[in-house]
GUDRENLO-126503 format. One record per residue: residue in one letter; x, y, z of N, C-alpha, C in turn. Coordinates in steps of 0.02 Angstrom, whole numbers, padded with zeros to 5 digits, always signed. Atoms other than C-alpha are relative to their C-alpha. Layout:
# residues N
AXYZXYZXYZ/...
# end
This chain:
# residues 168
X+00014+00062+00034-01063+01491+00686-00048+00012-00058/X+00039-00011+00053-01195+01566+00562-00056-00037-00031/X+00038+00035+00025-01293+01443+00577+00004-00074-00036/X-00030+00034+00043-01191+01320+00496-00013-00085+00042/X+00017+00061-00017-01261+01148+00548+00045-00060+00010/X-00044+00020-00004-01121+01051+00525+00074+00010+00021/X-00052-00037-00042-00993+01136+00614+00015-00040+00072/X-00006+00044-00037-01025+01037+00750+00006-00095+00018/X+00003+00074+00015-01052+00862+00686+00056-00037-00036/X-00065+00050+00015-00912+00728+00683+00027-00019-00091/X-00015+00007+00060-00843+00659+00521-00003-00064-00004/X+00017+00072+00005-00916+00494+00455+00048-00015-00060/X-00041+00035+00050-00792+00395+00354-00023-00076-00019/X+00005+00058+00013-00812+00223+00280+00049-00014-00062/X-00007+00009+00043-00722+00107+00162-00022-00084-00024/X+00049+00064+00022-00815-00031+00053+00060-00057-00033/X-00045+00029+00033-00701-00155+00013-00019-00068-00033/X+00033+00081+00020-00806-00296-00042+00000+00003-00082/X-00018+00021+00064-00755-00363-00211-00049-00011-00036/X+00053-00013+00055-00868-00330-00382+00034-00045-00034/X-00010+00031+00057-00859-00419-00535+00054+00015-00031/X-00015-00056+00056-00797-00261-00618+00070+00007+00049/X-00038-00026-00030-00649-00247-00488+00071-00023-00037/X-00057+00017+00043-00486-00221-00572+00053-00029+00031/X-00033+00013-00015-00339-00324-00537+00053+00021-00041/X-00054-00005+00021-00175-00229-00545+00067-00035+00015/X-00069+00035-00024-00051-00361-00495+00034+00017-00052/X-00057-00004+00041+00111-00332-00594-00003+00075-00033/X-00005-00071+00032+00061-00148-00634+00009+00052+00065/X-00032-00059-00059+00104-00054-00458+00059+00013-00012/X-00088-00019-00004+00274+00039-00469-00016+00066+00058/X-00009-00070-00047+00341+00137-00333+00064+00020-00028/X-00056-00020+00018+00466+00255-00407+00037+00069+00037/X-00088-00046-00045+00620+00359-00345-00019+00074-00008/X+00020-00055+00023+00514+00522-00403-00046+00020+00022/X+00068-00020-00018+00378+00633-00367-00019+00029-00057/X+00029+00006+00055+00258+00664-00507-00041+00058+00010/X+00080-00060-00001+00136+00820-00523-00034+00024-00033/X+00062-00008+00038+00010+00780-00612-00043-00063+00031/X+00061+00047-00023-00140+00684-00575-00060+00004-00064/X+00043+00022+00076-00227+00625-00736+00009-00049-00061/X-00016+00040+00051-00241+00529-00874+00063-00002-00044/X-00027-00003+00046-00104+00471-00963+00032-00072-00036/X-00016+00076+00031-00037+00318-01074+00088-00026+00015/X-00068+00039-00026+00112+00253-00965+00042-00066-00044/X-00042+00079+00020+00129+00082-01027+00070+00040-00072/X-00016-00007+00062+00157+00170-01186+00087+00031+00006/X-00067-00036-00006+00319+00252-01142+00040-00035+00065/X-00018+00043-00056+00357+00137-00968+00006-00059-00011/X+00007+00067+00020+00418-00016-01015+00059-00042+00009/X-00053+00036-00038+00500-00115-00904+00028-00083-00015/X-00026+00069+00042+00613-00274-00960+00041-00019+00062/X-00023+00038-00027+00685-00406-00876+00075+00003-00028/X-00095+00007+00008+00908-00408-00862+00026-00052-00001/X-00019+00056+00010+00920-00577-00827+00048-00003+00054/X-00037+00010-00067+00998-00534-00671-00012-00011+00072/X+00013+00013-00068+00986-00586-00490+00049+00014+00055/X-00029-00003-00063+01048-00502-00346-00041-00028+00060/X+00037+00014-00074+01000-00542-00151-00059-00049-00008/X+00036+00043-00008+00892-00667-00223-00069+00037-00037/X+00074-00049+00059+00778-00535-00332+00022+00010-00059/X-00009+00002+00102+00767-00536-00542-00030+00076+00009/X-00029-00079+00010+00837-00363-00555-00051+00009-00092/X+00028-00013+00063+00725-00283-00704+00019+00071-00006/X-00028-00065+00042+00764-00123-00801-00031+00038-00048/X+00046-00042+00032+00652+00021-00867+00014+00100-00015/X-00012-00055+00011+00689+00201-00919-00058+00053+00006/X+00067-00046+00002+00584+00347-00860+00037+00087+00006/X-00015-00056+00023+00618+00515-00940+00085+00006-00004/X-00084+00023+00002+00790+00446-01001+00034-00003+00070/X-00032+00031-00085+00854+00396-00824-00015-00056-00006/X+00019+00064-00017+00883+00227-00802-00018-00029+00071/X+00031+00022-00062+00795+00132-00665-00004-00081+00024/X-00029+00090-00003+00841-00041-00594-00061-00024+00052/X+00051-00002-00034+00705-00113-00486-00017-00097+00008/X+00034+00035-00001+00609-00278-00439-00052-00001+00041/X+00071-00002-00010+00456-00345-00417-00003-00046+00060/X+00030+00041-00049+00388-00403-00249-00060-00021+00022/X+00079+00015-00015+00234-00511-00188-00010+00024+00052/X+00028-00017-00062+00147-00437-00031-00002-00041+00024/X+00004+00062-00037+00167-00543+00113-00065-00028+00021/X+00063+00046-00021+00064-00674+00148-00053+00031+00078/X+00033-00014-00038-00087-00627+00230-00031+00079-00021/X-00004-00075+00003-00097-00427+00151-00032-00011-00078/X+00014-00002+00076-00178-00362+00000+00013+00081-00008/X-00002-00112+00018-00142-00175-00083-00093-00002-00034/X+00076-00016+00022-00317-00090-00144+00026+00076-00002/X-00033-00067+00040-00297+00070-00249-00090+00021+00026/X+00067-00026-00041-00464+00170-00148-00008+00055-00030/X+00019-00053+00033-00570+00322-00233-00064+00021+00037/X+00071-00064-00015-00706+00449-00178-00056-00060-00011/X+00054+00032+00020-00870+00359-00165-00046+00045-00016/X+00038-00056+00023-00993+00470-00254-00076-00031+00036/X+00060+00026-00046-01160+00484-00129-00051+00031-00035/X+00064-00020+00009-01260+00536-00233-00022+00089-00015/X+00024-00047+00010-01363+00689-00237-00042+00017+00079/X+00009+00011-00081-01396+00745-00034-00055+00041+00009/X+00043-00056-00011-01551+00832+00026+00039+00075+00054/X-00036-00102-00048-01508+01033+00103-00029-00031+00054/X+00021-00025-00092-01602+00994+00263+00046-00085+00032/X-00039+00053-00024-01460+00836+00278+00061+00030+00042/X-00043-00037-00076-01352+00866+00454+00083-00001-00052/X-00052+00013+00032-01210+00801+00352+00048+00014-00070/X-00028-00029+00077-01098+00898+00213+00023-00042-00026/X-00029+00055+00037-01015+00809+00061+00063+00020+00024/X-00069-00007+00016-00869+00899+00127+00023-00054+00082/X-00024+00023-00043-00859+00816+00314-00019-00082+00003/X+00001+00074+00011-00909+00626+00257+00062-00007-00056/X-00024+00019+00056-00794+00522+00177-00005-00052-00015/X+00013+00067+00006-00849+00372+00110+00046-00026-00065/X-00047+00060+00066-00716+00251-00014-00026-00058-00013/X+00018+00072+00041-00729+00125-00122+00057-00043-00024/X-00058+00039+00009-00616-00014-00174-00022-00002-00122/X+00003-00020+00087-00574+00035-00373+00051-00046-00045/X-00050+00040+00045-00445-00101-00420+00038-00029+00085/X-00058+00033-00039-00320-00230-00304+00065-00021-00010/X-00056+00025+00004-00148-00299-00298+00022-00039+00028/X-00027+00058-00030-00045-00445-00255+00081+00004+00003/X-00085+00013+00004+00125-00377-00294+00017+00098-00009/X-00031-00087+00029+00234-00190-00325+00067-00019-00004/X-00068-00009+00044+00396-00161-00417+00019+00059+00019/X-00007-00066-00030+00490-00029-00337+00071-00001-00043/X-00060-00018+00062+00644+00059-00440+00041+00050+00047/X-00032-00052-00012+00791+00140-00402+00047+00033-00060/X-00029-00034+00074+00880+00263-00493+00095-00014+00009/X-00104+00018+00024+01097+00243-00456+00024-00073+00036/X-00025+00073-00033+01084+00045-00380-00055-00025-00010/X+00036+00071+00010+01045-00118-00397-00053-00003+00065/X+00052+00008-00074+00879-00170-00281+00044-00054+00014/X-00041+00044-00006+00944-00273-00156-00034+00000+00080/X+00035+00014-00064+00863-00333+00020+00001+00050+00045/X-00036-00039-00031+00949-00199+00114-00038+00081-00013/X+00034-00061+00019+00835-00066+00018-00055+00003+00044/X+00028-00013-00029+00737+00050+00128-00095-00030-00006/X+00082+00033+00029+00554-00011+00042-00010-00066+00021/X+00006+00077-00043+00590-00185+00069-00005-00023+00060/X-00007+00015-00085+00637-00179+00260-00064+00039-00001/X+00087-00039-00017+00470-00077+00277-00041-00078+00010/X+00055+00045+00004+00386-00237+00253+00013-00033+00068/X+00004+00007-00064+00469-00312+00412-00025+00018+00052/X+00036-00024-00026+00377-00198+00507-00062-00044+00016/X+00053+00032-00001+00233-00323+00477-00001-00045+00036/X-00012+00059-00057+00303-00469+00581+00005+00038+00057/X-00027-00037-00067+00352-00343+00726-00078+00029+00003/X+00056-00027+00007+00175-00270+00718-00056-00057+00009/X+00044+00065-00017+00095-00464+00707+00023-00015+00069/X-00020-00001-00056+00210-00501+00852-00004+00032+00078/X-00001-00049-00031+00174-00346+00957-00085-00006+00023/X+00042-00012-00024-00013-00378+00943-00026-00069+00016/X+00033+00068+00005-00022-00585+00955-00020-00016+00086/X-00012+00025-00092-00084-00647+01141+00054-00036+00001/X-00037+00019-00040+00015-00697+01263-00049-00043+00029/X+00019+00038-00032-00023-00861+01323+00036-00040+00056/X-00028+00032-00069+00016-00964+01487+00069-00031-00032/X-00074+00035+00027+00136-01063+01405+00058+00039-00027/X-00060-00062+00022+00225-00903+01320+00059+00020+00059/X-00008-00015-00047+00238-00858+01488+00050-00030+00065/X-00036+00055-00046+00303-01000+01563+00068-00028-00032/X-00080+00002+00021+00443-01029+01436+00057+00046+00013/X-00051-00057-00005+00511-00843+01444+00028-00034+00104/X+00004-00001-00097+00495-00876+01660+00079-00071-00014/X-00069+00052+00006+00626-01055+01641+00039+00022-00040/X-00056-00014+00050+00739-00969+01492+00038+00044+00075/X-00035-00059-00032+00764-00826+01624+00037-00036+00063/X-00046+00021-00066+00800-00948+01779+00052-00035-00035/X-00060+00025+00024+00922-01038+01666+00059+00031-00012/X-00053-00029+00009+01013-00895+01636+00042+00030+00049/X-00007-00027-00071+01022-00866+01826+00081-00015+00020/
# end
């Protein structure tokens, strides 16, 4: 062990999510796209990403249309269900730590809330979005997950109990 003080001590995490002044709202600027990207840095998206409305409606969604690195990309925009918010989370910088502190910068992790959302636009590249798309049913998960953890009350209890002798 060498001595190494923190070798043994757990890993403190936190995340701050309490809303600033300064907190950015990206509603209408999340995209989830059909690609993986590798880079991580600055760059001027809008400027070259610029997604337009078709004027079309499938499954009940205004189909929009944006080109990224000449590929076309068909896509719409959805609100997060009621009750949910997105939050784009970053490194919380602690500072400057004293040496005789139990705790490294490398085994804490403390986040911060750096911008929110109310909506994402997801794209595909050879079809129309359309209810049936894997991203969308993801969100169902959320009722089966509210459902899975709501009590069970007497009365729940007592309806399933008469459905079942009725079906006797």
């Amino acid at each position: 062990m060498d001595g190494d003080k923190s070798s043994g001590a757990g890993t403190v995490r936190s995340i701050n999510l309490s809303s600033r002044e300064s907190t950015v709202d990206l509603t209408g600027q999340i995209h989830q796209l059909p690609c993986c990207i590798k880079y991580d840095g600055p760059c001027s998206v809008s400027h070259y990403f610029k997604p337009k409305s078709t004027g079309i409606e499938v499954d009940g969604l205004e189909v929009e249309e944006a080109y990224f690195r000449g590929r076309n990309l068909q896509g719409t925009t959805i609100p997060l269900p009621e009750g949910y918010s997105g939050f784009v989370l970053g490194k919380k910088s602690l500072g400057k730590r004293k040496a005789s502190d139990d705790m490294s910068e490398e085994n804490s992790s403390s986040w911060e809330m750096n911008a929110k959302f109310r909506s994402v636009t997801f794209w595909n590249h050879d079809s129309l979005p359309s209810q049936d798309d894997a991203f969308l049913r993801s969100f169902h998960w959320l009722t089966v997950a509210k459902a899975l953890h709501q009590p069970v009350t007497a009365e729940d209890l007592e309806s399933v109990s008469i459905t079942q002798e009725l079906k006797k």
